[in-house]
C-alpha positions in Angstrom: 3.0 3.3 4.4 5.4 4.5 1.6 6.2 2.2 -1.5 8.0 3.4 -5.3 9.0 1.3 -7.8 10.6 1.9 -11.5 11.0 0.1 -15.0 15.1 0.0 -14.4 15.5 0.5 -18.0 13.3 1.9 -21.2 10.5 -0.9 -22.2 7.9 -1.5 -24.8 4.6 -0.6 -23.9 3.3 -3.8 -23.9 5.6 -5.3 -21.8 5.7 -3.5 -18.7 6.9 -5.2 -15.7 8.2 -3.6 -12.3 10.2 -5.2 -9.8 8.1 -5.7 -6.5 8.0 -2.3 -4.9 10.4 -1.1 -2.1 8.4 -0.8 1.0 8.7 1.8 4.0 6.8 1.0 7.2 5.2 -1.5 5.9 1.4 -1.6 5.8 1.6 -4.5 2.8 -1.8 -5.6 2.2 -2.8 -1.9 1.5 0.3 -0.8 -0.4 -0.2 -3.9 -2.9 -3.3 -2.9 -3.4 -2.0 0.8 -4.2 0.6 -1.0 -6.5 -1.7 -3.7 -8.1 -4.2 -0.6 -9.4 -1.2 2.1 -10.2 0.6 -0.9 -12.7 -3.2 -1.5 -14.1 -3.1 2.4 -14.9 0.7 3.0 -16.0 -0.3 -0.5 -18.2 -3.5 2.0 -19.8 -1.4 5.0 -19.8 1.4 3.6 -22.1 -1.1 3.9 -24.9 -1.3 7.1 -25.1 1.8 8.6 -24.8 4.3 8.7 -27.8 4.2 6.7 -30.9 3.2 2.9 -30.9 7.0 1.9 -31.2 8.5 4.1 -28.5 9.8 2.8 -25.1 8.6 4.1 -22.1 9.9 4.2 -18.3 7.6 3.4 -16.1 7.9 5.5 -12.0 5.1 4.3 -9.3 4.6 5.4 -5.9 2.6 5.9 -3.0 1.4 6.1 0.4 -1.1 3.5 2.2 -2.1 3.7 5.4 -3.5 1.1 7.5 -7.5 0.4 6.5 -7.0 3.0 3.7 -8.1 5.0 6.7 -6.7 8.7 7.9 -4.6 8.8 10.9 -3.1 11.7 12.7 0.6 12.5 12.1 0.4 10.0 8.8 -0.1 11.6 5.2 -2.5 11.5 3.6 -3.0 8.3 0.9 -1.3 9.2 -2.2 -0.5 7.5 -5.8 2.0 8.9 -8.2 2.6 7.4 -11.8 4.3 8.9 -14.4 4.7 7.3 -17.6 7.3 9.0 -20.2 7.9 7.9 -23.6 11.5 7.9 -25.0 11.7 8.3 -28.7 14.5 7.1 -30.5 18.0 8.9 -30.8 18.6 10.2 -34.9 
C-alpha cells in the first residue's frame, strides 16, 4: 500500500540515493515498482531545478495496491516526488 522515502540530508544531483522506502501494508512487489520509476524521475528532475552545483533533497511517496488494480475502501494509486534545490548560504 503506502511507502515514502527521503534524501536524509542535502545531495548533489548526481548522486542521489534513498534509503529503501518505509513500507505500510505492504503490497512490495507493486510499491517497488512505484519506487524504482519515482527515483528514475527525481534522478531526471534534479536537472532542472537550480544551478548545476546546488544540492537537492530528494521526498518520494506513494500508494500501490495490489495488481496496480482499484479496490473498494483503498485509495486510489498515487506517486508524489518533490525535488528542491538548496542553494548555498552567503
Amino acid at each position: 500500500m503506502s511507502w515514502t522515502t527521503r534524501t536524509p540530508e542535502p545531495v548533489a544531483k548526481d548522486a542521489i540515493a534513498l534509503d529503501e522506502p518505509q513500507l505500510y501494508d505492504v503490497v512490495e512487489a507493486e510499491q517497488r515498482e512505484q519506487f524504482d520509476a519515482a527515483l528514475d524521475a527525481a534522478k531526471a528532475l534534479a536537472g532542472v531545478v537550480g544551478r548545476p552545483g546546488d544540492p537537492v533533497i530528494v521526498t518520494l511517496n506513494g500508494h500501490a495496491n495490489p495488481g496496480h488494480s482499484p479496490r473498494d475502501g483503498w485509495s486510489n494509486e498515487t506517486i508524489t516526488i518533490t525535488v528542491s534545490a538548496l542553494p548555498p548560504q552567503p
